[in-house]
N, C-alpha and C positions, 0 to 999 in steps of 0.2 A: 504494500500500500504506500503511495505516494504522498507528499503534503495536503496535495490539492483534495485528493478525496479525503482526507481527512478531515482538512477543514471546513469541506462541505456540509458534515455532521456541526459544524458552529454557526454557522451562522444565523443573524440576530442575535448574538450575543456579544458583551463585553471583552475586552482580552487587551493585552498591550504586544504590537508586533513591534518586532527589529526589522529591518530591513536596509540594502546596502548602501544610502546615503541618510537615515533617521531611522528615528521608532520613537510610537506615541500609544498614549492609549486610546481605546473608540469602542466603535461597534461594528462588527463584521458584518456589511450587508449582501455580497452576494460573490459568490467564490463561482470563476470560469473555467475553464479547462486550461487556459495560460492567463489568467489575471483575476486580482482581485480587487472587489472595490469595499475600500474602508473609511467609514466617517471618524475624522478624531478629533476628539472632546480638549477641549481645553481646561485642564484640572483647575482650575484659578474660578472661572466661574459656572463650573460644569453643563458650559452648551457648545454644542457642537461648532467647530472653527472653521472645517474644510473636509473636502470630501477626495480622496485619492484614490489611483487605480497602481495598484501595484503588481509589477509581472511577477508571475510567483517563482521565477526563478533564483530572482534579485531577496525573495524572503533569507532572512537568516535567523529568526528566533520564535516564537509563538508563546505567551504568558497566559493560561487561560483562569488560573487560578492563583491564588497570596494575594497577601495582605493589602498590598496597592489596587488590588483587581477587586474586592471585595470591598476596598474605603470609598470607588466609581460607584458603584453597583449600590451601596446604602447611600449616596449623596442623591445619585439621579432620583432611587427609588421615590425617596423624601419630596424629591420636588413635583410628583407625579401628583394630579390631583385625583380625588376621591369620587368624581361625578358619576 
């Protein structure tokens, strides 16, 4: 099994990617057969900053879980309203 199908089983969900010129954290919205595109959060005031398409070859780390990925995941949650 390859990255990409792997990370096919992620997405919509939070993670922090490396990749070979940055790495931020976000939300993994839709994983291609050679690319992916990812929203990333700006931790300062947790809304999304920009939307990247990254080739998955150029990936070099994947964070889907710790302590940084789980402090995203309770800030956004909090700001989600109750309607």
């Amino acid at each position: 099994m390859n990255l990409v199908e792997k990370l096919k089983g992620y997405e919509n969900q939070y993670m922090f990617i490396k990749w070979a010129t940055g790495g931020e954290y976000g939300k993994l919205i839709y994983v291609g057969s050679d690319f992916i595109e990812f929203n990333i959060i700006n931790v300062d005031t947790m809304e999304y900053s920009e939307t990247v398409f990254i080739q998955a070859s150029l990936i070099l780390e994947v964070a889907i879980g710790g302590a940084d990925v789980q402090r995203i995941l309770a800030e956004v949650s909090s700001k989600m309203s109750l309607d």
